[in-house]
C-alpha positions in Angstrom: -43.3 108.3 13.2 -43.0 105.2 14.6 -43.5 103.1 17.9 -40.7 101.2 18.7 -39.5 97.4 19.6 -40.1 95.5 23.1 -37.2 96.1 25.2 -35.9 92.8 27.1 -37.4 91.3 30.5 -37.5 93.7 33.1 -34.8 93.3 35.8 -33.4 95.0 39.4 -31.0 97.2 36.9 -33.7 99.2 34.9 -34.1 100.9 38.2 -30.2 103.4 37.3 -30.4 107.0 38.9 -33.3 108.9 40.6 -36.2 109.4 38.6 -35.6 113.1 37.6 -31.8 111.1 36.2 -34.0 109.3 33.7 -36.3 111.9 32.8 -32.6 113.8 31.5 -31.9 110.7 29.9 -34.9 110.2 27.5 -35.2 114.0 27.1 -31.3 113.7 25.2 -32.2 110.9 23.5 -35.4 113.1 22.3 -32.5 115.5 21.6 -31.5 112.9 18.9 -34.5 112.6 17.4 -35.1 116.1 16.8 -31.9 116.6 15.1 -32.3 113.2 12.8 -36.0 114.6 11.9 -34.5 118.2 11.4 -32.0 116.9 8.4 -34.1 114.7 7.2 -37.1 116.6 5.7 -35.8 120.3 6.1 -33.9 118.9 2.6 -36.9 118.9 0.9 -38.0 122.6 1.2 -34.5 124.0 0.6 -34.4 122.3 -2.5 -34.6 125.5 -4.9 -31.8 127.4 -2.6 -29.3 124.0 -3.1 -30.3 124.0 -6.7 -29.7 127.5 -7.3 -26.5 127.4 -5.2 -24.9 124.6 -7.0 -26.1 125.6 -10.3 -27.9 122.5 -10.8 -31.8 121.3 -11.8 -34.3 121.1 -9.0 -34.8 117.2 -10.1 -31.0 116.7 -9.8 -30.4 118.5 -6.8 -33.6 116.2 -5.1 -30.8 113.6 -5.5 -29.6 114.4 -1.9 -32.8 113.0 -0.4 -32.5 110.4 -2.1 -28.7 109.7 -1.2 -29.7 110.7 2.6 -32.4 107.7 2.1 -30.0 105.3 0.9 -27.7 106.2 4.1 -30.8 105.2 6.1 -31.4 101.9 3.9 -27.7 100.9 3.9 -27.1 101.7 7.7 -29.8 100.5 9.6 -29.7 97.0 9.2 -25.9 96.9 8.6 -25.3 99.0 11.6 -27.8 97.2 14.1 -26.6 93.5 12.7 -22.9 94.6 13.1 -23.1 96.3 16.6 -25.0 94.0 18.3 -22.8 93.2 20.9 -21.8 96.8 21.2 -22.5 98.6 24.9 -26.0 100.4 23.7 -24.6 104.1 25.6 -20.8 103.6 23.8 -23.1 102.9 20.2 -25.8 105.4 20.7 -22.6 108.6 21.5 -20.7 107.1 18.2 -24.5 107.2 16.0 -24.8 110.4 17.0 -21.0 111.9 16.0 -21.0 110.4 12.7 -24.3 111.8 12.2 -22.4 115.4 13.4 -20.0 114.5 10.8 -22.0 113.7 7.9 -24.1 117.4 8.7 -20.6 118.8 9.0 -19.6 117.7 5.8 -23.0 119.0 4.1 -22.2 122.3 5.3 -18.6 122.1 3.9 -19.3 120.7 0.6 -17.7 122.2 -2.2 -19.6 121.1 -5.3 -22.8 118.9 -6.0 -21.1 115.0 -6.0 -19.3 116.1 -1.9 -23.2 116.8 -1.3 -24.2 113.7 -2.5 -21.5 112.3 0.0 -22.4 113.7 2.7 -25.7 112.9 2.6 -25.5 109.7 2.5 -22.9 109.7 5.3 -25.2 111.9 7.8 -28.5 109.4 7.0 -26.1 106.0 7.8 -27.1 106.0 11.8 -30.9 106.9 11.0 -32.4 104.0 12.0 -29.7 102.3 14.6 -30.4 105.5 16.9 -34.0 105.3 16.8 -33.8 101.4 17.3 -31.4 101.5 20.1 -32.8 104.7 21.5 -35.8 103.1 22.4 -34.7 100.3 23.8 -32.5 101.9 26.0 -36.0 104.9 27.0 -38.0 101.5 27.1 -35.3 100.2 29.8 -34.8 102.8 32.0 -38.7 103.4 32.6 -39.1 100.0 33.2 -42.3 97.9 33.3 -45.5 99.4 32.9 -43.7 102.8 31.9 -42.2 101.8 28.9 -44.9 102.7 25.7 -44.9 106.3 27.5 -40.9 106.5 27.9 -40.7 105.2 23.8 -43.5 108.0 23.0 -41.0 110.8 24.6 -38.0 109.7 22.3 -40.1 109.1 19.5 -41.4 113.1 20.5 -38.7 114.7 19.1 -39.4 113.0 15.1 -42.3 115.1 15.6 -41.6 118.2 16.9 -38.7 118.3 14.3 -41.5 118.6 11.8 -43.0 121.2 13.7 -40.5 123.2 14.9 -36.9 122.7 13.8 -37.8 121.6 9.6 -39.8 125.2 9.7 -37.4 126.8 11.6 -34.1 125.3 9.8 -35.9 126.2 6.5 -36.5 130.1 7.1 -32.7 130.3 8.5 -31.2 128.7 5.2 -33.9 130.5 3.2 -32.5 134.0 5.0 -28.7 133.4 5.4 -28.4 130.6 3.2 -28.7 126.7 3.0 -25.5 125.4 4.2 -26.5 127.6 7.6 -29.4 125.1 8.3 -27.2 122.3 8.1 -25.0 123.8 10.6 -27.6 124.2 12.6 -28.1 120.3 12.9 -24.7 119.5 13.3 -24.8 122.2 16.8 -27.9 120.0 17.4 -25.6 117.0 17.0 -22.7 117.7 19.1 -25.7 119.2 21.8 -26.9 115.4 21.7 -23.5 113.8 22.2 -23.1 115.9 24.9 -26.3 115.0 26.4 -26.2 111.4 26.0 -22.9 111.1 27.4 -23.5 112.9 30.4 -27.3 111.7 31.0 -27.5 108.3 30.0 -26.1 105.6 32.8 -24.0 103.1 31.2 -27.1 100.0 31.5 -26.5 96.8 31.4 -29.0 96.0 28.4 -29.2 92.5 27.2 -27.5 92.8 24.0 -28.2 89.7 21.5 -26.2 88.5 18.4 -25.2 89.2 14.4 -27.2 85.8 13.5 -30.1 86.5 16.0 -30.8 90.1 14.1 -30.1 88.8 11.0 -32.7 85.6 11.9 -35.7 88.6 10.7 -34.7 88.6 7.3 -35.5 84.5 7.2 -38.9 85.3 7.9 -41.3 86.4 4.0 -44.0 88.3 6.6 -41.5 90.4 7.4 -40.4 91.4 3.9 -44.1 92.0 2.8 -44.4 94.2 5.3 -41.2 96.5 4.5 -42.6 96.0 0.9 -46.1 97.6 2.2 -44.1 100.4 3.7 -41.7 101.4 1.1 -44.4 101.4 -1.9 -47.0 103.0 0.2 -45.1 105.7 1.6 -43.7 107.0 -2.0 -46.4 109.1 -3.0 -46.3 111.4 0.1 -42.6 112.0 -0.8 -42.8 112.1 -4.4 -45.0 115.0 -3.2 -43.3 116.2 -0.2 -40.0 116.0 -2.1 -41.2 119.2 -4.3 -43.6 120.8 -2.1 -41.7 124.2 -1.9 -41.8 124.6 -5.8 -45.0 122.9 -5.9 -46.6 125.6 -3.3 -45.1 129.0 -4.8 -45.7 128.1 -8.5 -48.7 126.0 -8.2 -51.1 126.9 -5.6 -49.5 130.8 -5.5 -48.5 131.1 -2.2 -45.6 133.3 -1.0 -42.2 131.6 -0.8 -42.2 133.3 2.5 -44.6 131.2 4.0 -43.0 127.6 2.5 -41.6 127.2 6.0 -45.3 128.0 7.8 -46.6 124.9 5.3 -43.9 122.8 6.5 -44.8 122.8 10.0 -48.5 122.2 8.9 -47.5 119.1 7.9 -45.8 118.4 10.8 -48.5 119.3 13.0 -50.4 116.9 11.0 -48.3 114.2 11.4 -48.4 114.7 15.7 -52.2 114.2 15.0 -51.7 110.9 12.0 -49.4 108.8 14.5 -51.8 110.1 17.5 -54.6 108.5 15.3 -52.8 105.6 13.4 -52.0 104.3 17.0 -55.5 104.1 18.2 -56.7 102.5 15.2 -53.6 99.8 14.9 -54.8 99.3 19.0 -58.5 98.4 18.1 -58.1 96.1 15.6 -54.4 96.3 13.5 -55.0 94.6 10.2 -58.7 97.0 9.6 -56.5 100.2 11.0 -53.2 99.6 8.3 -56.0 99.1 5.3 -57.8 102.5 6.9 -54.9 104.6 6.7 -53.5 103.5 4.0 -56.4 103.6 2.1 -56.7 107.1 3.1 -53.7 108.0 2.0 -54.4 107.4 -1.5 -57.6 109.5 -1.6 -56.0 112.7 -0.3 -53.2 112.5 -2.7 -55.8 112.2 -5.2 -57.5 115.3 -3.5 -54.1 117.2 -3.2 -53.9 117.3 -7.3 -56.8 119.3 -7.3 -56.4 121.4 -4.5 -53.3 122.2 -4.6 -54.4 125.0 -7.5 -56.0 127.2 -4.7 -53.7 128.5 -1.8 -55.8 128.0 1.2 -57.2 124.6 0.3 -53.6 123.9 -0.6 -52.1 124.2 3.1 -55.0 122.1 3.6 -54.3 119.0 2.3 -50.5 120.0 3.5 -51.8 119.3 7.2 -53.7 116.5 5.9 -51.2 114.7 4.3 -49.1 115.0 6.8 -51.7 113.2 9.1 -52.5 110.8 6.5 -48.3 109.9 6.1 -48.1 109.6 10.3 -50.8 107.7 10.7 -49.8 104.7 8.7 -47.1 104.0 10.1 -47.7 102.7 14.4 -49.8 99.6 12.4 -46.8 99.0 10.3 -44.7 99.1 13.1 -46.4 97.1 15.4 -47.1 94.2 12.7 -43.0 94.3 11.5 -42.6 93.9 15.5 -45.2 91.0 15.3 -43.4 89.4 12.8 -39.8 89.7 13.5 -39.8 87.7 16.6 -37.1 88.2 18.5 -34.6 90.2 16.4 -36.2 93.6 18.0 -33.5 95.8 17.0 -33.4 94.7 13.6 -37.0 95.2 13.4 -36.9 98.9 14.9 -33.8 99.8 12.1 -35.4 98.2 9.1 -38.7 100.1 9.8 -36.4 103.1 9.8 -34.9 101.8 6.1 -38.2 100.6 4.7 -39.6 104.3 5.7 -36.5 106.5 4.0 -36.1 103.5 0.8 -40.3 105.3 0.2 -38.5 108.1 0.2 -35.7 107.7 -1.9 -38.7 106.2 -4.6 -40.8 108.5 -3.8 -38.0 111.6 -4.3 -37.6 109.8 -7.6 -40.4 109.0 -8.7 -41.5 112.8 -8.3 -38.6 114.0 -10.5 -39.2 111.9 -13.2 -42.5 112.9 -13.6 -41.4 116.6 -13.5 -38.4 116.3 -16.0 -41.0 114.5 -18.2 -42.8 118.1 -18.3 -45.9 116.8 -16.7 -45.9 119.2 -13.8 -46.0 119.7 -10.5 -49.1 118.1 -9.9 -48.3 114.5 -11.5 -46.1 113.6 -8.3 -49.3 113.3 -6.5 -51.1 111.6 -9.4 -48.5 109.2 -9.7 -48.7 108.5 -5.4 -52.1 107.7 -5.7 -50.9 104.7 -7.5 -48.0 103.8 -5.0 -50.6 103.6 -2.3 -52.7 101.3 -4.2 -49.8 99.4 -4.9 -49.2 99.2 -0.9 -52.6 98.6 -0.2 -52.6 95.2 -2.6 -49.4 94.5 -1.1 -50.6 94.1 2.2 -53.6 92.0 0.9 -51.6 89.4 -0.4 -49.3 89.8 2.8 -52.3 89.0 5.0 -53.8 86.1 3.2 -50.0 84.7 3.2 -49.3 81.5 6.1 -47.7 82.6 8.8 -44.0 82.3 9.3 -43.0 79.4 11.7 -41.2 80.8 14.7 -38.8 78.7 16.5 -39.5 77.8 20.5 -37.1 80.9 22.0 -38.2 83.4 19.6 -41.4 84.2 20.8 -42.1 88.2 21.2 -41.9 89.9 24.4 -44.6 92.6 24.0 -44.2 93.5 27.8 -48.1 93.5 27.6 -48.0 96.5 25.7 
């Protein structure tokens, strides 16, 4: 769901391999993507199966998105500060086999706290991948090629929601829910596979521990993480639940919880589609727009989610509504982060799964309360308004001073 950092000045070396050599190459990293996106959200509508299989509350068991969030929040900075000296092929093969390994473990798990583990194991490379995944797609296109090489990595987030959350979901709704976890960590070892056999060994500018770490210096870029990870709760306080929320609220056959899912992850394909356009016209109007807009149709969602068909509605909408906040967001974190791109790329990546680690609960406390399922998306109408006055104060904030050297290199994207 979101667009991704400048890569470094184009040079003779972007030009590795035939073309159809870098075409594989973006197409694993894609690979990647698909299998991060898969884990991340198919969580969320096995949530009665885990609970039921554990023994546990559906609250307690939405703990594991929350841990799988904090792996996300702890990792991608820590990762992307730490590594950045590292070969980006050599870091990008050893994201994706601890990610195999944290999956593994889910699958292995023998009681609730090993889940909890492994959660937060498997979402420690989230955002490091994505960040360094499209710098190397933005590389190997080169100049002039590299939004549309970013968009193709970035390609398999979304089809994940399409495809693979729906699909994973009926598998570990039919044989269980530690089979859909296996199912990612195939996906997993697929990618290493892929990535080690498809992607040349580049020689990728790397940059420094106290250049990444020169982002956090900068308040713009904290408001802006602040923007994301308030305004994005309410679509997982909502999400978070949606399987209970759809089969006891709106009536609609548990067999058909996976058909919602990839509603919403149709929607999303058209939000980010949308939410780019807008950020390209004019970015500061486009991020109020969308998020704005978010807030009204979780406000809608509380009412419609009593009726079936209006229901799966607002599923594909909010979807759309989630997706399409989040290229502005990007691109303004991007504008102010100067030149710490990877950094930038990662803590999008945190900022994102920290709304859903609030968001997950957020929604649970509002069901243990006894106010239902409906009060998650009451109580995400007021995170987005929260976001929405957060980025009003952001943008009537000075400007950070940026040192001479630190200027962004957009590549005239």
């Amino acid at each position: 769901m979101t667009t991704a950092p400048a890569c470094p000045p184009h040079d003779a070396r972007t030009d590795d391999g035939p073309r159809a050599g870098r075409t594989l190459a973006m197409w694993a990293l894609a690979l990647g993507g698909f299998g991060i996106g898969t884990t991340e959200f198919m969580a969320m509508g096995l949530l009665p199966e885990i609970a039921t299989g554990l023994g546990v509350s559906e609250p307690s068991a939405g703990h594991i998105v929350s841990a799988y969030a904090a792996g996300v929040v702890v990792g991608a900075p820590l990762i992307a500060t730490l590594t950045a000296r590292v070969p980006r092929k050599t870091l990008l093969i050893a994201l994706m086999v601890a990610f195999t390994i944290g999956n593994a473990a889910t699958v292995l798990a023998p009681g609730y706290g090993a889940l909890v583990v492994s959660r937060f194991v498997a979402g420690l490379p989230h955002g490091a991948y994505f960040g360094v995944a499209a710098i190397v797609a933005a590389h190997l296109a080169g100049r002039g090629q590299r939004a549309r090489a970013v968009a193709l990595v970035m390609m398999g987030l979304s089809v994940a929601n399409v495809v693979g959350v729906p699909a994973a979901s009926w598998l570990g709704i039919a044989l269980g829910w530690r089979t859909a976890f296996g199912l990612v960590a195939i996906i997993g070892v697929v990618t290493v596979a892929a990535v080690a056999a498809w992607v040349p060994a580049l020689s990728i500018p790397t940059t420094s521990a106290r250049t990444e770490l020169g982002a956090l210096r900068r308040k713009q870029v904290w408001m802006t993480l602040a923007v994301a990870m308030i305004g994005f709760g309410g679509v997982f306080a909502v999400y978070t639940y949606i399987s209970t929320t759809l089969t006891d609220v709106a009536g609609l056959p548990k067999s058909l919880v996976p058909v919602a899912l990839m509603l919403f992850g149709l929607g999303m394909v058209l939000g980010n589609a949308v939410g780019g356009r807008l950020a390209d016209r004019a970015l500061v109007p486009g991020i109020f727009t969308t998020m704005g807009a978010l807030g009204v149709l979780l406000a809608v969602f509380v009412v419609a989610v009593h009726n079936p068909y209006t229901a799966l509605v607002m599923v594909f909408l909010l979807g759309a509504g989630c997706a399409a906040v989040g290229p502005g967001l990007q691109v303004r974190l991007m504008d102010v982060a100067a030149d710490a791109q990877t950094l930038a790329a990662s803590l999008h990546h945190a900022a994102f799964n920290l709304a859903n680690a609030i968001g997950a609960a957020i929604g649970g406390a509002v069901i243990a309360a006894g106010l239902g399922y409906t009060a998650p998306a009451a109580a995400g109408v007021l995170l987005a308004a929260a976001g929405v006055l957060v980025f009003a104060i952001a943008v009537r904030m000075p400007a950070d001073r940026v040192a001479p050297g630190e200027a962004v290199d957009t590549g005239g994207q």
